[in-house]
C-alpha positions in Angstrom: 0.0 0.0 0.0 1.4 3.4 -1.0 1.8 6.1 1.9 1.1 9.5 0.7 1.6 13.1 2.3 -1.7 14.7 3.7 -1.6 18.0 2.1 1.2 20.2 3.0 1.4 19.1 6.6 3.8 16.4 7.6 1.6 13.8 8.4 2.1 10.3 5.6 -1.4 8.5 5.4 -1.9 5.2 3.2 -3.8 5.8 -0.2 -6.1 3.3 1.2 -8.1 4.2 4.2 -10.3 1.8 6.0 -14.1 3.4 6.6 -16.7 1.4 9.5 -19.6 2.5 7.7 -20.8 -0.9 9.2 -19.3 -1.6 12.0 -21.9 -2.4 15.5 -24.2 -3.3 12.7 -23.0 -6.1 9.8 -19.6 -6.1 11.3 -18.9 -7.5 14.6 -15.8 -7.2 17.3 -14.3 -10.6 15.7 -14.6 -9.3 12.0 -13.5 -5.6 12.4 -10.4 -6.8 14.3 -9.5 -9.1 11.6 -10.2 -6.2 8.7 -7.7 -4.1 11.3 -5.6 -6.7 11.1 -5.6 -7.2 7.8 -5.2 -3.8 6.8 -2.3 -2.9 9.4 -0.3 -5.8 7.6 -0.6 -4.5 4.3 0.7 -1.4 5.5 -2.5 0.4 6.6 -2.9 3.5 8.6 -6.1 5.6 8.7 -9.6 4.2 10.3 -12.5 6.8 9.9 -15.4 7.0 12.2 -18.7 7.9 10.3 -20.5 10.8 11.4 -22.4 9.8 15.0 -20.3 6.6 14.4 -21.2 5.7 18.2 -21.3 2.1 16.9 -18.1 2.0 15.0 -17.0 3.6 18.5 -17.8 1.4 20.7 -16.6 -1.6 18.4 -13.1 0.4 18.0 -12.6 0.8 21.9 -12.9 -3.4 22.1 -10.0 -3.8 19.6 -6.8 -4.0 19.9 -4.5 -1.4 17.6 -1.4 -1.0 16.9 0.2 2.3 17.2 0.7 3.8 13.6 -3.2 4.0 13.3 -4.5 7.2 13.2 -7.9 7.9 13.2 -10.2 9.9 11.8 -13.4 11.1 13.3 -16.5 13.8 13.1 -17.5 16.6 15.1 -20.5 18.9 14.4 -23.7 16.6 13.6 -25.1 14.9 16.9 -28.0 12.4 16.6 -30.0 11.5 19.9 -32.2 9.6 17.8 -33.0 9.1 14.2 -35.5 10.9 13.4 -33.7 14.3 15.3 -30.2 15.7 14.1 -28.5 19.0 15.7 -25.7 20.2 13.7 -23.5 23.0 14.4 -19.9 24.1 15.2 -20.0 26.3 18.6 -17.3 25.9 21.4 -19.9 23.9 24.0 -20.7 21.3 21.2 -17.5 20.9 19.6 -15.3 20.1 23.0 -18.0 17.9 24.3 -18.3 15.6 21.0 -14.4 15.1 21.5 -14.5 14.4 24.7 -17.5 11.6 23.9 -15.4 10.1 21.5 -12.1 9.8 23.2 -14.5 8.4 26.3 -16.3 6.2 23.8 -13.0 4.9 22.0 -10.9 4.6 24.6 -8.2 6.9 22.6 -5.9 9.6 24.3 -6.5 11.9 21.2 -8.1 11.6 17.8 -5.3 12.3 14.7 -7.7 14.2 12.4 -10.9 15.9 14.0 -13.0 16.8 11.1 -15.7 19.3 11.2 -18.9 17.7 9.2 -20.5 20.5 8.6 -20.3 24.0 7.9 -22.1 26.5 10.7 -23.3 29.8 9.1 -24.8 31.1 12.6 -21.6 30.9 14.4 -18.8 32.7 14.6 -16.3 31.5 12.7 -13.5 33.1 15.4 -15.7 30.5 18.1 -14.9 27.6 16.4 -11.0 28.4 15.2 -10.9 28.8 19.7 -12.1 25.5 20.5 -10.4 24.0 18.0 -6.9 25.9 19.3 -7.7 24.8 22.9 -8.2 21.2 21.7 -5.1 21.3 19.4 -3.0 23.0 23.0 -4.3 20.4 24.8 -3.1 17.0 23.0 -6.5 16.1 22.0 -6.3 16.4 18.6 -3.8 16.8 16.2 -5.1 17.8 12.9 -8.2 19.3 11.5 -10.0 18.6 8.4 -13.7 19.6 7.1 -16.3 17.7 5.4 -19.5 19.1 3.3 -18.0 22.4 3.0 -17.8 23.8 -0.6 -14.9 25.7 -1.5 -15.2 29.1 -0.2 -16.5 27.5 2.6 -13.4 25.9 3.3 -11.3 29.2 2.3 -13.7 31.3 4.9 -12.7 28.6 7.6 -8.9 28.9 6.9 -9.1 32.5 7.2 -10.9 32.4 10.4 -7.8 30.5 11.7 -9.1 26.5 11.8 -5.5 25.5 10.6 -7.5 22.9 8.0 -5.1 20.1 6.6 -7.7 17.9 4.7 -11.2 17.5 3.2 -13.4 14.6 3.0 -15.8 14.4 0.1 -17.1 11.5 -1.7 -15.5 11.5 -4.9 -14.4 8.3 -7.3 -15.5 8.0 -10.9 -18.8 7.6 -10.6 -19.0 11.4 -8.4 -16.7 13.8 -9.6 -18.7 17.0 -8.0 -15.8 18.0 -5.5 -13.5 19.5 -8.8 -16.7 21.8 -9.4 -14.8 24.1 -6.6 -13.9 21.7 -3.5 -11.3 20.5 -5.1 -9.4 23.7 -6.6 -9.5 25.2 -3.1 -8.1 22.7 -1.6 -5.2 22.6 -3.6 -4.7 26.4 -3.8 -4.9 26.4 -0.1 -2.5 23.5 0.0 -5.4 21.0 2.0 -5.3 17.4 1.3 -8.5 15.2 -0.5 -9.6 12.4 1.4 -12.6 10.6 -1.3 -15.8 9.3 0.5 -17.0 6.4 -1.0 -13.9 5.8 -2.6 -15.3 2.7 -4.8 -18.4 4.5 -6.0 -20.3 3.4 -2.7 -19.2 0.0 -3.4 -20.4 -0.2 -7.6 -16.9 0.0 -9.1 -15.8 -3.3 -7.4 -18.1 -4.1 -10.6 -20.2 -6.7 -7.8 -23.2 -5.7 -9.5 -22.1 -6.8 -12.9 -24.0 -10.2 -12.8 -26.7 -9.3 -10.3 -27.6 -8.0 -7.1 -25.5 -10.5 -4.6 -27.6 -11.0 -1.6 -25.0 -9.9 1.1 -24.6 -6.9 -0.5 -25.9 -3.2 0.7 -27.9 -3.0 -2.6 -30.0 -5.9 -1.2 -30.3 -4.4 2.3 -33.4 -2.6 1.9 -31.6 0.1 4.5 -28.7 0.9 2.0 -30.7 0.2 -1.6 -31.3 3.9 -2.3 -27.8 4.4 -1.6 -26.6 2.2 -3.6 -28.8 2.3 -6.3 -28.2 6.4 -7.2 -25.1 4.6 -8.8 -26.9 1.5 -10.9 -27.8 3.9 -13.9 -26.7 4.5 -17.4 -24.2 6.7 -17.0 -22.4 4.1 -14.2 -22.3 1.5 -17.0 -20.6 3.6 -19.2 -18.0 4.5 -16.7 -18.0 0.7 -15.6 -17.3 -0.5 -19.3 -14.5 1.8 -19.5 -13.3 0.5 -16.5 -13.1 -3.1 -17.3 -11.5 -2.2 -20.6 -8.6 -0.5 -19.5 -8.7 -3.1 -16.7 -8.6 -6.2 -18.9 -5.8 -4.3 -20.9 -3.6 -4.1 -17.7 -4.5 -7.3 -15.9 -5.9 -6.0 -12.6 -9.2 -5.7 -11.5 -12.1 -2.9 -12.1 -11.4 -1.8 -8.0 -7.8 -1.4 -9.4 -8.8 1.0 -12.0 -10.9 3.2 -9.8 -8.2 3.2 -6.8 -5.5 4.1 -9.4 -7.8 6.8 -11.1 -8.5 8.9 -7.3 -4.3 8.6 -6.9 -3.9 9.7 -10.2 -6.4 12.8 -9.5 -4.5 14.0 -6.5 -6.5 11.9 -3.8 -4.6 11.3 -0.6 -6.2 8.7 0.4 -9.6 6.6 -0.1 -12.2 5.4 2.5 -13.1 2.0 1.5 -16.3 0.2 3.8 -15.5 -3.2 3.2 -17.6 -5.6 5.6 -15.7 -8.7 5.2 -11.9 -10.3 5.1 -12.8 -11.2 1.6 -13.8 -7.7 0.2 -10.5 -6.2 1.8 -8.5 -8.5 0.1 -9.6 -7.5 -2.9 -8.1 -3.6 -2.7 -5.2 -4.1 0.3 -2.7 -4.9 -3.0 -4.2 -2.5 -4.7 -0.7 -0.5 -6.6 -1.8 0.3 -9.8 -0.4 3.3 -11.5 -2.2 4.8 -14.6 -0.4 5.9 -17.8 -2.1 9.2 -19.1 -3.7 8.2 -22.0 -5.9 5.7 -19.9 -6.6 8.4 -17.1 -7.3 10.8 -20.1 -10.1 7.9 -21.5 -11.7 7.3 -17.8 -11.7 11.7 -17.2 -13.5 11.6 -20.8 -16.0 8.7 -19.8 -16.9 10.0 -16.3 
């Protein structure tokens, strides 16, 4: 697995990071420490909590992890039930959702506290504060934003959040973070993390023969999810990408990891649920020449 700088800061993250979309629900304590395990051999380094991942939490704090992984988790959405969400980015709410999940992980500090969402109604001088006090106190260590657009992002740099990445789902299926996420960022020097780095799960090209029955298409939960990707345009991309996968002897998972590198990505959050799906994107090296990243950008 290839190790890649985050940004301009000095922190090395593996192209590959490992997402627990799942975890507390399909994925077990037994399973997600063999994915850890797994992953941390094949030179693995980044775990992402989800946003309100109080699940993936609580199944993190009963594993055992090895020191080079960093994780990665939300602050700014809260969710006492389904059906109600708070968002928002004051001082109060922000030091108390780190303080829940160092409690609920078990973790001294978190690597990279990302703000999930962007809070018009307060001060953006509030937020750079608590995020200075947490930074002061060893709590965190780097800070990173996700649904922000690109002013957005600038607006928070120049309030003082010292911002070293963005997550947003991006992979050849969603390209919408180079409308203007995407160019801030790298004016501004901040590091891509893609979301849904395997087109929520469609360019593993698992849905080429049919809907398998373990998969989150067929879990009635996920199917809308899933399904905004089963369309026309995604089997024009995917016939492109078994093409120029067929030409180079890898797989289509290959293709779409290699493409995200290719485009700049640091790293991408993969949600595999089993040992089996991991395996399939832990070796994944592949470099693209430029006429078949030039065919892929044409196609998607």
């Amino acid at each position: 697995m290839k190790q890649q700088r985050l940004g301009n800061t000095g922190l090395d993250v593996s192209d590959v990071g490992l997402g627990t979309f799942e975890w507390g629900h399909r994925v077990d304590v037994p399973v997600a420490q063999r994915l850890v395990d797994d992953y941390v051999a094949a030179g693995g380094n980044l775990i992402e909590l989800p946003t309100s991942g109080v699940h993936a939490a609580g199944v993190l704090s009963q594993l055992t992890l090895p020191e080079q992984i960093m994780l990665v988790a939300r602050v700014g959405v809260s969710m006492s039930e389904s059906s109600h969400i708070e968002v928002g980015l004051g001082r109060a709410r922000i030091l108390s959702q780190v303080d829940a999940l160092l409690s609920a992980t078990g973790r001294s500090h978190i690597d990279v506290l990302i703000l999930d969402v962007f809070d018009p109604e307060v001060d953006r001088a509030e937020t750079a504060s608590a995020i200075d006090t947490l930074l002061t106190l060893g709590k965190i260590r780097y800070v990173g934003v996700s649904h922000h657009a690109g002013w957005e992002l600038a607006e928070m740099r120049g309030a003082g959040v010292p911002i070293a990445c963005a997550i947003a789902e991006y992979s050849l299926l969603n390209r919408e973070a180079e409308d203007d996420l995407l160019p801030a960022a790298n004016y501004a020097g901040v590091g891509l993390i893609a979301g849904a780095g395997l087109g929520r799960g469609v360019l593993s090209d698992k849905y080429r023969s049919g809907t398998p029955q373990d998969s989150r298409f067929a879990a009635g939960e996920l199917s809308d999810y899933v399904g905004a990707y089963l369309d026309e345009r995604s089997t024009r991309v995917l016939a492109g990408v078994r093409k120029a996968a067929a030409a180079l002897g890898v797989t289509a998972a290959d293709i779409a990891l290699a493409f995200n590198r290719y485009q700049g990505v640091a790293s991408s959050l993969v949600s595999a649920r089993t040992p089996e799906q991991l395996a399939q994107v832990l070796g994944s090296d592949v470099d693209l020449e430029p006429e078949i990243a030039e065919v892929l950008d044409q196609i998607s």
